[in-house]
N, C-alpha and C positions, 0 to 999 in steps of 0.2 A: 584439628578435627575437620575431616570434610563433610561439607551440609551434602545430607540425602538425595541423590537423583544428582548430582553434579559429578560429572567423569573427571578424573584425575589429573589434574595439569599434564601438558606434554603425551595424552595418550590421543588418538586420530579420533575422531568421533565422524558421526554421518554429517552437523550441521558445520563442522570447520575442522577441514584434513588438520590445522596445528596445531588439533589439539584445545581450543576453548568450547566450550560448550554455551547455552544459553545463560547458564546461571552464572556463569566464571564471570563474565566482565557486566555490569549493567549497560554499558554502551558500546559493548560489540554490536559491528555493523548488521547480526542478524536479529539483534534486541530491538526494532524498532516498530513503528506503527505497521507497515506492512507487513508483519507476523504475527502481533499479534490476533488470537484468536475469534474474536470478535469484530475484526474491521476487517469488511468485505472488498477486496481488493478491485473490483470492478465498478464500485460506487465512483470513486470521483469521472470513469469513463463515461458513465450512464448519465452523469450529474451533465460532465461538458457536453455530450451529444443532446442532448435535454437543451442546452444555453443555445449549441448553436442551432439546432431545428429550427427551437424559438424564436432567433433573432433573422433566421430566413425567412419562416411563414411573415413577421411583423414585414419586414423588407418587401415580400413579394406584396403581401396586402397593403404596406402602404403606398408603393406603386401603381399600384391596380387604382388606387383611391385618388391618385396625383392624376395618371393621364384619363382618367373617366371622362 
């Protein structure tokens, strides 16, 4: 019996020309956190550009604060 909304083994689908779809394998490579729908795929770039601002502005102001 195949579960609802899961494409037929062996048929092409849009997320995987061989035929698995999301539901087929729980650890196909497109089952993972960057799909799903809820994690915003540009957060950890936001996150690192955030760290290293940060760690510039500290660098440059504590610079500033050494040769004063």
């Amino acid at each position: 019996p195949e579960r609802p909304g899961a494409a037929r083994r062996g048929s092409p689908s849009f997320f995987d020309p061989a035929g698995f779809t999301i539901d087929d394998e729980p650890l196909s490579r497109y089952n993972n956190v960057m799909y799903m729908p809820a994690f915003n795929p540009r957060l950890p770039d936001l996150l690192l550009g955030l760290v290293i601002g940060l760690s510039l502005a500290l660098t440059y102001h504590w610079l500033a604060w050494a040769i004063r």
